[in-house]
Backbone as a printed PyTorch tensor [residue, N CA C, xyz], in Angstrom:
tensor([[[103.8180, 141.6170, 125.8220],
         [105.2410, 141.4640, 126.0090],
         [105.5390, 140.2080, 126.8250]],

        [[104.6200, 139.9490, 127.8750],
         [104.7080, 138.7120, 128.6820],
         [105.2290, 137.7290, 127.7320]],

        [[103.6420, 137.4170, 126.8220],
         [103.4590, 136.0460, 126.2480],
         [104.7230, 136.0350, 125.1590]],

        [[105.4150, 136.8400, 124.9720],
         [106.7180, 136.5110, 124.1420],
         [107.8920, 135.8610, 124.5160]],

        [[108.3440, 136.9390, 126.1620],
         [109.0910, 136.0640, 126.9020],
         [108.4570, 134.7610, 127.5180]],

        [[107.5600, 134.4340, 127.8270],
         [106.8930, 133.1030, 127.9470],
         [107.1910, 132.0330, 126.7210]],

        [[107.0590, 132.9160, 125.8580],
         [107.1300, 131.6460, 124.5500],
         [108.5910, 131.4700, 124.4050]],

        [[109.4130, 132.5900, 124.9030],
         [110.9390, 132.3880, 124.0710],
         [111.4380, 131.1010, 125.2890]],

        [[110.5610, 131.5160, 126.2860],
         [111.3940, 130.5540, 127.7410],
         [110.8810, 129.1500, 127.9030]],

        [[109.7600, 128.9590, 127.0100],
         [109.2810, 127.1950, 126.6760],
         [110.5100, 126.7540, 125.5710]],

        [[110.5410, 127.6990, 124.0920],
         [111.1310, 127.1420, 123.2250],
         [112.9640, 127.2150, 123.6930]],

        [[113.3290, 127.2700, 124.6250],
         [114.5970, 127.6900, 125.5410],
         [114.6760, 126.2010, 126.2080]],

        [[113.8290, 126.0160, 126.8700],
         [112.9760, 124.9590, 127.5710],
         [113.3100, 123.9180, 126.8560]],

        [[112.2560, 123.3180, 125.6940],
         [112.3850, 122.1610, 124.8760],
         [113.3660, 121.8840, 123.7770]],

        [[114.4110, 122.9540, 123.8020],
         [115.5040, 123.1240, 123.2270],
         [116.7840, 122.2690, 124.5650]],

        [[116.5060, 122.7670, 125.4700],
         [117.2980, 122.0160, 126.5700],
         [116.7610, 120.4590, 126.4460]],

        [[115.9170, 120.1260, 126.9660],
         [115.6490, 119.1610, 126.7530],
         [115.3200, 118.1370, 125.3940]],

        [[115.2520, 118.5170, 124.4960],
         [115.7040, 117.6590, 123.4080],
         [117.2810, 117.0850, 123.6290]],

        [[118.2130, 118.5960, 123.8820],
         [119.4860, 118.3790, 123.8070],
         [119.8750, 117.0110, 124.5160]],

        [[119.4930, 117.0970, 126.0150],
         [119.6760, 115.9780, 127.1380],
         [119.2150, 114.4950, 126.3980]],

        [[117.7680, 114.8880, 125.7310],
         [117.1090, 113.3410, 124.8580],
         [117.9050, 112.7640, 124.0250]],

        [[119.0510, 113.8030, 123.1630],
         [119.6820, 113.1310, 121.6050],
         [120.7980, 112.6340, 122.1590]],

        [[121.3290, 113.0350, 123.3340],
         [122.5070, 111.9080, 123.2380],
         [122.7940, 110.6970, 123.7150]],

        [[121.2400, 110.2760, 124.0530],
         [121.2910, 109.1180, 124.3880],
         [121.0660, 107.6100, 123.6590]],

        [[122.2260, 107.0890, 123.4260],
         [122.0550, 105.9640, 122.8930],
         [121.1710, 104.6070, 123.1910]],

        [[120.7100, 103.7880, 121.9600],
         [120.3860, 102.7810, 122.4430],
         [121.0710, 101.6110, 123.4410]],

        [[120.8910, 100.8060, 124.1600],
         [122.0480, 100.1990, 124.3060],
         [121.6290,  99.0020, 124.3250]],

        [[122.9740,  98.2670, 123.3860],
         [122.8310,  96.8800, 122.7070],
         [123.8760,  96.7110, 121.9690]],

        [[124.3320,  95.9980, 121.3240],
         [125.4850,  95.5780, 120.3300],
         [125.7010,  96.1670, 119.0320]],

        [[124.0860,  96.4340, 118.6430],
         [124.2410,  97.7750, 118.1290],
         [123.8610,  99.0640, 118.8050]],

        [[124.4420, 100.2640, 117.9240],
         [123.6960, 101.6410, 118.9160],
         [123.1430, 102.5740, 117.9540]],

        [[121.7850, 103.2530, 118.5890],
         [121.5090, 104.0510, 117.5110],
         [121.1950, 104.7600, 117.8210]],

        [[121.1020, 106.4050, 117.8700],
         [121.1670, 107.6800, 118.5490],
         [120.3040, 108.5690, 116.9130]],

        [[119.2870, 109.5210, 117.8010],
         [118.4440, 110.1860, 116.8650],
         [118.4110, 111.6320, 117.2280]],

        [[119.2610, 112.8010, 115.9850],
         [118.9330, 113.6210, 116.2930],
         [117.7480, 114.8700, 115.6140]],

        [[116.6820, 115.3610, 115.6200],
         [116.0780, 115.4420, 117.5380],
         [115.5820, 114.3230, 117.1750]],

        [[115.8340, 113.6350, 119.0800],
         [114.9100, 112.7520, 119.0050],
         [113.8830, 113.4210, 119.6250]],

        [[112.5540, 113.7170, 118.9770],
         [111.6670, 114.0990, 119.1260],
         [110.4430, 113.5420, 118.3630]],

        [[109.3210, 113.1840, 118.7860],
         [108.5070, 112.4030, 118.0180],
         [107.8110, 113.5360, 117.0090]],

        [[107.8280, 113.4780, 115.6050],
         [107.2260, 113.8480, 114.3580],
         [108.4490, 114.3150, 114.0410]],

        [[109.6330, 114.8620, 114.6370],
         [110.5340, 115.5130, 114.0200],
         [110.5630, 115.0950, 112.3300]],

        [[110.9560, 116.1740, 112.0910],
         [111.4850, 116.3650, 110.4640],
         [112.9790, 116.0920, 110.0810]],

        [[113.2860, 115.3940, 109.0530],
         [114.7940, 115.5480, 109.1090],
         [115.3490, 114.8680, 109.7330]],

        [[115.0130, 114.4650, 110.7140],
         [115.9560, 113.4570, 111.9990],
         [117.3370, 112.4800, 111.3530]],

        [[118.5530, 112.9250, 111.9250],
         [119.6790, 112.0890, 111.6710],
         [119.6330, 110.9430, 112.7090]],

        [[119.6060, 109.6070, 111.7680],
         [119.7920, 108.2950, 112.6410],
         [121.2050, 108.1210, 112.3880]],

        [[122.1880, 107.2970, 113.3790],
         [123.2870, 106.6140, 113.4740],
         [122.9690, 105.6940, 114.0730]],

        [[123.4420, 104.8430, 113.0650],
         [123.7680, 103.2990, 113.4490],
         [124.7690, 102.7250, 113.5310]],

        [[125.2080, 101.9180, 114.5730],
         [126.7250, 101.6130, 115.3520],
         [126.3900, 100.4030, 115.1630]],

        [[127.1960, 100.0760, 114.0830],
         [127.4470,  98.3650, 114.4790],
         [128.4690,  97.6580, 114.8570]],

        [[128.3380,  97.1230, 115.9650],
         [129.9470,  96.5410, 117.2660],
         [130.1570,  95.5390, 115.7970]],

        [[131.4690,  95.4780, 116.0460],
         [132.5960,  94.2050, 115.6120],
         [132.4840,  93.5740, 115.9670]],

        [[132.1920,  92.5110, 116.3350],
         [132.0020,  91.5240, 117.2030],
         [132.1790,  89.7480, 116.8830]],

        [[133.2610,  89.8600, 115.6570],
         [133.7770,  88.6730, 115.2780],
         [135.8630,  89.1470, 115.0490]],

        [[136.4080,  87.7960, 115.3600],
         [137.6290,  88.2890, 115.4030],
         [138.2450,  87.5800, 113.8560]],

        [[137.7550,  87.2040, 113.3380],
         [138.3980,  87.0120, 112.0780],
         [137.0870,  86.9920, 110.6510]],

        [[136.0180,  87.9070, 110.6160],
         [135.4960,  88.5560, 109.9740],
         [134.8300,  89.7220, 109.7630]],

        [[134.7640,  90.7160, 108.5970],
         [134.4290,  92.0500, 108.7450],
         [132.7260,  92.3510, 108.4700]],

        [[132.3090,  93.1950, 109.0090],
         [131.1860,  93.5650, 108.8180],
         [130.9720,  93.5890, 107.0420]],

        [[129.9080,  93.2660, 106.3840],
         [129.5270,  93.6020, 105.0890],
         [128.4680,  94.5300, 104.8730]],

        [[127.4080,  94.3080, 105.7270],
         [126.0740,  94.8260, 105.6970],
         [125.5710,  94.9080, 106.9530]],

        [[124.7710,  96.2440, 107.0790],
         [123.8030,  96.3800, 107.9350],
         [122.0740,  96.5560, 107.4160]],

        [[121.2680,  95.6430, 108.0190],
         [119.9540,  96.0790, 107.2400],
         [118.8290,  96.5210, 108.7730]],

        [[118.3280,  97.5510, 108.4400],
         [117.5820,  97.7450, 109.3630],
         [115.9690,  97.9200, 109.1650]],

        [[115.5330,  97.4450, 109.7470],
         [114.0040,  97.2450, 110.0390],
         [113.3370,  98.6040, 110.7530]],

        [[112.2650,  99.2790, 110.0130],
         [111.8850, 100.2900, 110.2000],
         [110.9110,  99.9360, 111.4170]],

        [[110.2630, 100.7990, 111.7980],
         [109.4650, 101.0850, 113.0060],
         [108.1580, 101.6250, 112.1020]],

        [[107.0680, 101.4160, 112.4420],
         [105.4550, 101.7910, 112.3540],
         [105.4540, 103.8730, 111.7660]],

        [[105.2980, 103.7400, 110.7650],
         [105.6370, 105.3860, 110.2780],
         [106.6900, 105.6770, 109.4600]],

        [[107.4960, 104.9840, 109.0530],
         [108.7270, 105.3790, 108.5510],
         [108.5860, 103.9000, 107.0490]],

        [[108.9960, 104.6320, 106.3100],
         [109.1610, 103.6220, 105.1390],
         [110.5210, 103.2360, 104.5910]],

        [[111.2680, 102.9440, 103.6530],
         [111.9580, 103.1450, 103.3100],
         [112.4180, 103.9870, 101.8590]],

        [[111.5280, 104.4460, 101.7710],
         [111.2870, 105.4350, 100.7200],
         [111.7110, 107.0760, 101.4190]],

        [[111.7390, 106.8920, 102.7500],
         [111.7540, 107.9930, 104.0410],
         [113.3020, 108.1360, 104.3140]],

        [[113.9190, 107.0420, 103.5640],
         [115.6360, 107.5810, 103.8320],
         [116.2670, 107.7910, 103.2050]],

        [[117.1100, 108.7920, 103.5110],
         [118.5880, 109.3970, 102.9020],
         [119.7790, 108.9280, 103.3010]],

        [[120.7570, 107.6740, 102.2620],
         [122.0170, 107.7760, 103.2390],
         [123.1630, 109.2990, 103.3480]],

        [[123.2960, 109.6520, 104.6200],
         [124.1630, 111.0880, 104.8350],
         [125.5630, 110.2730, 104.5980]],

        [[125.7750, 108.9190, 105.4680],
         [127.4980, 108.6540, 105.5790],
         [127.4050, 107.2770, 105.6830]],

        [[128.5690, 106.2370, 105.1360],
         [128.9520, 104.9400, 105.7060],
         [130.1070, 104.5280, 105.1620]],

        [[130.5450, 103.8300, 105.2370],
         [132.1670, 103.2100, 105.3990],
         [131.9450, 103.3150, 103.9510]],

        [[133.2450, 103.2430, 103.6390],
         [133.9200, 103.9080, 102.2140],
         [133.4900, 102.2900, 101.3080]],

        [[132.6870, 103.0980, 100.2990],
         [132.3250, 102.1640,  99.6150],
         [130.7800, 101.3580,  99.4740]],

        [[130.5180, 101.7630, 100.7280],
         [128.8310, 101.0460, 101.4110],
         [127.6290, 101.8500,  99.8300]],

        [[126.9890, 100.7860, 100.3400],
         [125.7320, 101.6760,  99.5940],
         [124.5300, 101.6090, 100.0470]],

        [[123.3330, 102.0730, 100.0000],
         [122.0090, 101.9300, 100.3220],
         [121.0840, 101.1110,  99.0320]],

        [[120.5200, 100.6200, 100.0090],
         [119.3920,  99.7010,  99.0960],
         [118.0910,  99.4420, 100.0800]],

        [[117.0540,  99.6480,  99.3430],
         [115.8220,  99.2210,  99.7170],
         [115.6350,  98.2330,  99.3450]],

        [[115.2290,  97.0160, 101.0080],
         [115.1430,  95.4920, 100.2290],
         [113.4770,  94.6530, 100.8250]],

        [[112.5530,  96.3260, 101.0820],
         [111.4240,  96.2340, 101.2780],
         [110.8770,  97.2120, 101.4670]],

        [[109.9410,  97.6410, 101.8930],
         [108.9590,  99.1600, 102.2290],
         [109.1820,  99.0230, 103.7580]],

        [[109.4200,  98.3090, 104.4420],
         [109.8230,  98.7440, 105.8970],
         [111.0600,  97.9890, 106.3410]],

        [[112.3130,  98.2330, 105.5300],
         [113.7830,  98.3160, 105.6910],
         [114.1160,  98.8250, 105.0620]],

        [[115.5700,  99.0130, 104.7920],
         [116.6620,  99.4400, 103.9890],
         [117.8650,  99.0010, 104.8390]],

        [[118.9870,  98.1640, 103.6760],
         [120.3110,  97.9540, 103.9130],
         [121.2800,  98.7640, 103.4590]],

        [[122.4120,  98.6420, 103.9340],
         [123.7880,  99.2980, 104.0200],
         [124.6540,  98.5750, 103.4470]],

        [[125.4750,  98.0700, 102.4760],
         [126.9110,  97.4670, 102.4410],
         [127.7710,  97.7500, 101.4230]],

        [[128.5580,  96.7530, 101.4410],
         [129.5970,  96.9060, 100.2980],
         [130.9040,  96.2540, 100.7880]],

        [[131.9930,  96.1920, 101.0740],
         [133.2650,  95.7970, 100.9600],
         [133.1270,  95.5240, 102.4990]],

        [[133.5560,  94.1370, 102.8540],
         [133.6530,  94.2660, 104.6880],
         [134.9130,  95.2530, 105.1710]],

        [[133.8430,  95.8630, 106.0110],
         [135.2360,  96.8300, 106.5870],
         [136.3300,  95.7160, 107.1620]],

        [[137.2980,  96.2100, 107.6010],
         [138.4530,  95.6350, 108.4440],
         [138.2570,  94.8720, 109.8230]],

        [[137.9240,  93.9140, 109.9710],
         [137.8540,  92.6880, 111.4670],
         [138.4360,  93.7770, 112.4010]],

        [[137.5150,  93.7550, 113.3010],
         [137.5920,  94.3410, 114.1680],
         [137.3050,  95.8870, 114.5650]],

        [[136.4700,  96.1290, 113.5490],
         [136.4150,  97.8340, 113.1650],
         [134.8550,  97.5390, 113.4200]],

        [[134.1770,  98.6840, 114.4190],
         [132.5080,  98.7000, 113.7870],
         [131.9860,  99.3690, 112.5170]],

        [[130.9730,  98.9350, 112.1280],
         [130.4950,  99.5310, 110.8150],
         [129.3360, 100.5290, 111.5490]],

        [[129.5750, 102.2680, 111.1620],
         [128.8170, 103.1880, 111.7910],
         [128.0620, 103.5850, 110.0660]],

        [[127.1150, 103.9800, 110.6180],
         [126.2290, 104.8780, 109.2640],
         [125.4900, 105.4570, 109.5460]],

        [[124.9860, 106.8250, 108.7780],
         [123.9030, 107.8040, 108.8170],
         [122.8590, 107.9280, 107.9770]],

        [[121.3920, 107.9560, 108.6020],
         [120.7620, 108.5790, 107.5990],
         [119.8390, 109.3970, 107.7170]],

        [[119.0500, 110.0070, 107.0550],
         [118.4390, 111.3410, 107.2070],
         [116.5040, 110.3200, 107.0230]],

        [[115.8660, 110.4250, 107.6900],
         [114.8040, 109.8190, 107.8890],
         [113.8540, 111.4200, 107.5770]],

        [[112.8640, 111.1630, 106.7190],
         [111.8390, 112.4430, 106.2920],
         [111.3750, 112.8010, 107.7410]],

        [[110.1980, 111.8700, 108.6080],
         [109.6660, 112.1540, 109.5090],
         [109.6460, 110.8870, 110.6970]],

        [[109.9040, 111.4640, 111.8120],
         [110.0090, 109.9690, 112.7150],
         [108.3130, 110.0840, 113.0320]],

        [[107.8910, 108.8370, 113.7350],
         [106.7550, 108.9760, 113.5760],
         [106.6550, 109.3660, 115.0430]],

        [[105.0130, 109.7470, 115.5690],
         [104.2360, 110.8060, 116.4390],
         [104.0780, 109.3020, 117.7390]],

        [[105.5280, 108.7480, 118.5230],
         [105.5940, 107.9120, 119.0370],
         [106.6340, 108.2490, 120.4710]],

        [[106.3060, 107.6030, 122.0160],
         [107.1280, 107.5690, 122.5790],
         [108.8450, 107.0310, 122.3850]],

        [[108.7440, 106.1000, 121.3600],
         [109.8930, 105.5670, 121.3890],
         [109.9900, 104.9730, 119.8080]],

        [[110.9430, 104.7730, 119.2590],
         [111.1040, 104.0350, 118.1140],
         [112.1850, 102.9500, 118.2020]],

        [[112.1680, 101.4970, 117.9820],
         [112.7230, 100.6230, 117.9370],
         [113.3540, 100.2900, 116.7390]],

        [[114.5350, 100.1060, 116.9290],
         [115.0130,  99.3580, 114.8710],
         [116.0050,  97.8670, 114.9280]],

        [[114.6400,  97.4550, 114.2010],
         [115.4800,  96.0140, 114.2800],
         [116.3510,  95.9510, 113.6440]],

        [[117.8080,  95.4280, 113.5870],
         [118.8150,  94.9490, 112.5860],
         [119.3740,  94.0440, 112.9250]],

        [[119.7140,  93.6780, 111.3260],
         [120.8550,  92.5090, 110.6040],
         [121.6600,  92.9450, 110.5380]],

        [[122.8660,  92.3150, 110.9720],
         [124.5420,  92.8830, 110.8240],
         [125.2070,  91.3630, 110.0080]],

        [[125.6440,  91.5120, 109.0990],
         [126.4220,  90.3870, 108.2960],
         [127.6190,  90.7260, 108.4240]],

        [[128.2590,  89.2630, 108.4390],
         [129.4190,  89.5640, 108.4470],
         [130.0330,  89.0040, 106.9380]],

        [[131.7330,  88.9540, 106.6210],
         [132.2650,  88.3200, 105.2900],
         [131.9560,  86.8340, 105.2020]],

        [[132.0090,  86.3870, 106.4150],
         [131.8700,  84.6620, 106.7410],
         [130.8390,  84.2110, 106.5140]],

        [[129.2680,  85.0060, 106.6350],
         [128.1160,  84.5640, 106.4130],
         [127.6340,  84.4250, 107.7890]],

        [[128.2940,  84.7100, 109.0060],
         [127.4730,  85.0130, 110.1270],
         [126.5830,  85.9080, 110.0720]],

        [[124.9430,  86.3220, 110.6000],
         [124.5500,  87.1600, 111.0220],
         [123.8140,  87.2790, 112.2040]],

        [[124.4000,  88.2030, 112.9990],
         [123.7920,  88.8510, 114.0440],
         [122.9640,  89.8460, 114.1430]],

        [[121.4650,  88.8500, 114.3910],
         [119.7910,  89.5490, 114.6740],
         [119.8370,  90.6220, 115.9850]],

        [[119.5330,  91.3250, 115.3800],
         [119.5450,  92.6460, 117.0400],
         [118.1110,  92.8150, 117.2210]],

        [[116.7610,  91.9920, 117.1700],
         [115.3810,  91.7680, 116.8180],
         [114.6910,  91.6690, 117.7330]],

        [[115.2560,  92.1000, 119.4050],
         [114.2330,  91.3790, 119.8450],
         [113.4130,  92.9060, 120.6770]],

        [[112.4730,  93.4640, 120.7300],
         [111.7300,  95.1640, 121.3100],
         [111.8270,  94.5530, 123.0730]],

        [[112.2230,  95.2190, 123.7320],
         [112.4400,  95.1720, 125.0950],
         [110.8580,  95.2250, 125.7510]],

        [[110.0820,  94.5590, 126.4350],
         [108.9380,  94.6290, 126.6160],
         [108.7330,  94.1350, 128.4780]],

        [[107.8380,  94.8850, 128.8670],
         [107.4880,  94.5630, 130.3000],
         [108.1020,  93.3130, 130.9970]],

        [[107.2980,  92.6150, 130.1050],
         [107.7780,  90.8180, 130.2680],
         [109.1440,  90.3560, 130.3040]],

        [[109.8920,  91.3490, 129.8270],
         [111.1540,  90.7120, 128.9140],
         [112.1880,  91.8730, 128.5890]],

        [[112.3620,  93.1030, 129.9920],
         [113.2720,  94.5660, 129.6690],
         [114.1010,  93.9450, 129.3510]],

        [[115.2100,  93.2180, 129.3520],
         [116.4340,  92.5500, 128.8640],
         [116.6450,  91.2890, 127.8600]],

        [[116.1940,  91.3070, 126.9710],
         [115.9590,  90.2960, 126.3790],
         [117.6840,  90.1720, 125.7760]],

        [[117.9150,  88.8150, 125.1040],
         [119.2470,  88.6000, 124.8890],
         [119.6470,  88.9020, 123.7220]],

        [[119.2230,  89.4550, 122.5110],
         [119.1800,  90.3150, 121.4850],
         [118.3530,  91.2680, 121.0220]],

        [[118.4400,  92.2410, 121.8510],
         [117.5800,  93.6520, 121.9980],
         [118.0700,  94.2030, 120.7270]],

        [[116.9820,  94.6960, 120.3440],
         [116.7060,  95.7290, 119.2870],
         [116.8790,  97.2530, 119.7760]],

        [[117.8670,  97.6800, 119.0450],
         [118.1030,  99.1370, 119.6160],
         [116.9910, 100.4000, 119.8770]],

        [[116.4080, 100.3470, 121.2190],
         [115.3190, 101.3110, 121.2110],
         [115.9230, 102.9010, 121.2730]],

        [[115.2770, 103.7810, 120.9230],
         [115.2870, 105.0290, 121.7600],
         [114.2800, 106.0430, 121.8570]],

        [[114.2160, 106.4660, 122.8770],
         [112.9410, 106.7950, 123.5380],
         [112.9830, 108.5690, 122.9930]],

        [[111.5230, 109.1470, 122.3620],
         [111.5790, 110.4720, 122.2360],
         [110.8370, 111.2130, 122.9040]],

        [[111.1420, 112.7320, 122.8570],
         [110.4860, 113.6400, 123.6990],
         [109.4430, 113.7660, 122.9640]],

        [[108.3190, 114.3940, 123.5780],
         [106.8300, 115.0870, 122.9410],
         [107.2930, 115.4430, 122.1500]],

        [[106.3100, 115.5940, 120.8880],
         [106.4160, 116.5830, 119.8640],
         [106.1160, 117.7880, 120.3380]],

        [[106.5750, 118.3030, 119.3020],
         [106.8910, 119.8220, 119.5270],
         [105.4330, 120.6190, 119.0550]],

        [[104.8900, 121.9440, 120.1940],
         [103.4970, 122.4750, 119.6260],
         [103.8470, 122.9550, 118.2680]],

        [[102.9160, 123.1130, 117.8610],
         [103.2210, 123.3640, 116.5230],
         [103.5570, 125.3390, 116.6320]],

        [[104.1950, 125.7470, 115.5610],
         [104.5050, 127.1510, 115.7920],
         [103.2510, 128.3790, 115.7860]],

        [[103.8930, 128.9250, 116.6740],
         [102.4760, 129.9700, 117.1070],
         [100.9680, 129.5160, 118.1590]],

        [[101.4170, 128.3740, 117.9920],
         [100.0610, 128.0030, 119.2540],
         [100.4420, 128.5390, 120.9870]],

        [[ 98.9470, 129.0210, 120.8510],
         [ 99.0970, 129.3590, 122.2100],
         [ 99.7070, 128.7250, 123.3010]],

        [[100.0070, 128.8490, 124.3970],
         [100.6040, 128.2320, 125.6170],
         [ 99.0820, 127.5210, 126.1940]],

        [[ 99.7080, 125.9310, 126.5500],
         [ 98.1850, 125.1570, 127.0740],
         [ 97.7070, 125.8420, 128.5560]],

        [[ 98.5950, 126.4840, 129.1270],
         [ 98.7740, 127.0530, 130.5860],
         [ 96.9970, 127.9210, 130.1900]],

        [[ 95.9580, 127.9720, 131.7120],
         [ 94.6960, 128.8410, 131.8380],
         [ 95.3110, 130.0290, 132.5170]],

        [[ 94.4490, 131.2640, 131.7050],
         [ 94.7450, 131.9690, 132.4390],
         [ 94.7630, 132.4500, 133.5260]],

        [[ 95.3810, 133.3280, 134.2130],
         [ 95.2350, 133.6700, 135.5780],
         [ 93.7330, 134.5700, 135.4600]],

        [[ 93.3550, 134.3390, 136.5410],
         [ 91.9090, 134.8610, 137.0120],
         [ 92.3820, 136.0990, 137.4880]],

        [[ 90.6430, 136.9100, 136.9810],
         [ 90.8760, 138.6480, 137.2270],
         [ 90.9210, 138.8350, 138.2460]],

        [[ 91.6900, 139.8590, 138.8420],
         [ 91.8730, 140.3590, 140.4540],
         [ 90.4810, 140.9220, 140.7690]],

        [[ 90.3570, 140.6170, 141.8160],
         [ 89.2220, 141.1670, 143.0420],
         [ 89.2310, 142.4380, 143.0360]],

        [[ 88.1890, 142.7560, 142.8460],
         [ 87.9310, 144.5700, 143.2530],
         [ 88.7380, 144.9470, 142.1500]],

        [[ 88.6370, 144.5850, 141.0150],
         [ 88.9050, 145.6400, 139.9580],
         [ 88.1530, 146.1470, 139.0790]]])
């Protein structure tokens, strides 16, 4: 009976804490938030926020650069501005576009990624185009040398994977009492 409430009060546990992990955004010009972010997760919904950031042209496209584990064969678009479409324009990207949204509007999108990979953190590089033919590189992985670099690539950091179901608790057991 113990080891049940034990197990219900870990998976209680890493249920809290995923929660606290997913709402944290990358932060950068773009933003990208993973839910669970949890490393191997299944299913994981990515959003990608792309700032406006020109005053007299609209976003067209977003292309994003996968991370080590993830292909582009690995995504589903769930949502993007009316009209957008998905395209694979390699085995480790996939773009977003279609009609520039409206100057001054960000271009947000979703997609459903098969498996994130078995990693502290996942980085995604992107291209944001605009109607004018500007594009803004979000390319650069934040590194020891260089936490702030001046076009950061949207990181976000995940929790452990999850034990797999039914495995025991890593905890040793308690030792037999004396004189029994």
């Amino acid at each position: 009976m113990r080891r049940r409430y034990y197990a219900l009060a870990v998976t209680m546990l890493a249920g809290a804490a995923s929660a606290v992990v997913i709402g944290t955004p990358a932060s950068a010009h773009t933003g990208v938030t993973v839910s669970p972010a949890r490393a191997g997760a299944s299913n994981a919904v990515v959003t990608v926020n792309a700032e406006a950031e020109s005053d007299s042209a609209g976003v067209t496209s977003v292309q994003v650069f996968l991370p080590d584990g993830i292909t582009a064969q690995d995504v589903t678009l769930l949502k993007a501005p009316k009209g957008w479409k998905l395209s694979s324009t390699a085995a480790d990207s996939y773009a977003v576009g279609g009609t520039a949204v409206p100057v001054g509007k960000d271009a947000e999108h979703q997609v459903r990624v098969r498996q994130l990979p078995n990693a502290p953190q996942v980085s995604l590089k992107i291209l944001q185009t605009y109607s004018d033919g500007r594009v803004d590189r979000w390319i650069e992985v934040p590194s020891a040398g260089n936490p702030e670099p001046a076009n950061p690539a949207p990181t976000v950091k995940l929790a452990a994977a999850a034990p797999p179901a039914g495995a025991a608790p890593t905890t040793a057991p308690a030792p037999p009492e004396r004189g029994a």
